[in-house]
N, C-alpha and C positions, 0 to 999 in steps of 0.2 A: 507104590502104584497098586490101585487094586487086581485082584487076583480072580473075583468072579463074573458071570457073565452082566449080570445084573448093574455088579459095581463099575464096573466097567463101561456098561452104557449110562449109568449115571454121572460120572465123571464125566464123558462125555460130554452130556446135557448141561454138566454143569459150565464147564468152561463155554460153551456158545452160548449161554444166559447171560455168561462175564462179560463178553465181548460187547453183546448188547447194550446190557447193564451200563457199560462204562459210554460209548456213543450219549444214551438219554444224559446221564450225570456231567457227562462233557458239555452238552447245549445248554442244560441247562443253571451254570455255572456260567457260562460264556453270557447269554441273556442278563442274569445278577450282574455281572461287571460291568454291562453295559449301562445298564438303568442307576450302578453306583458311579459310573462316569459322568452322566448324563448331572446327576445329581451334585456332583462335585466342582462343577461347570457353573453349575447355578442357573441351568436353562431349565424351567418348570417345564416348558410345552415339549420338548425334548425325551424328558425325565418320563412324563406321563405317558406318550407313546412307548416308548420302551417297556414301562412297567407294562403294559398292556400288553407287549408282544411277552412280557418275561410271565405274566400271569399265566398265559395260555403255555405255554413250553414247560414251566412247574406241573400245571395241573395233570398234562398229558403225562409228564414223567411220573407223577405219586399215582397215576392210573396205570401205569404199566408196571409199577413196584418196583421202581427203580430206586426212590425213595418212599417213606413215609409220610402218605398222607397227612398227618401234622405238619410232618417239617416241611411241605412245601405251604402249607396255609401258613406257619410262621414264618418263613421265607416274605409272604405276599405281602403280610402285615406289615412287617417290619418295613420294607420298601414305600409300602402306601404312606406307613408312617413318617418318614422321611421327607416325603413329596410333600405332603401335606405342609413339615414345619417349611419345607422351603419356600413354598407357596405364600405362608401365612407373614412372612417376611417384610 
């Protein structure tokens, strides 16, 4: 454990960032399963709503740096990408 004052309140800081941190990662993991449910179902109109609520739940979390702004645009893709072959079916 740290030993100085400084260290001490950053430890602090840190773990209430975690706490945070994992809530964003939580939703937005939950969203992705959804829109890969959706997907597995084979309901386009479905699929498409969800990815729209999972777009906006990504982008909030790579905004808060919960993740990396990459990895939620490849997150989006890859989803979009899916919808699309289902669609194109």
């Amino acid at each position: 454990m740290a030993n100085h004052k400084s260290a001490l309140k950053r430890a602090k800081q840190s773990e209430a960032k975690r706490s945070i941190n994992s809530g964003y990662k939580t939703r937005a993991k939950n969203v992705v399963k959804d829109v890969r449910a959706a997907i597995s179902e084979g309901s386009g109109d479905k699929a498409k709503e969800s990815l729209k609520k999972a777009v906006s739940v990504l982008q909030k979390t790579a905004s808060k740096g919960a993740i990396h702004k990459k990895k939620a645009s490849r997150k989006i893709s890859r989803l979009a990408l899916q919808i699309n072959q289902l669609s194109s079916r």
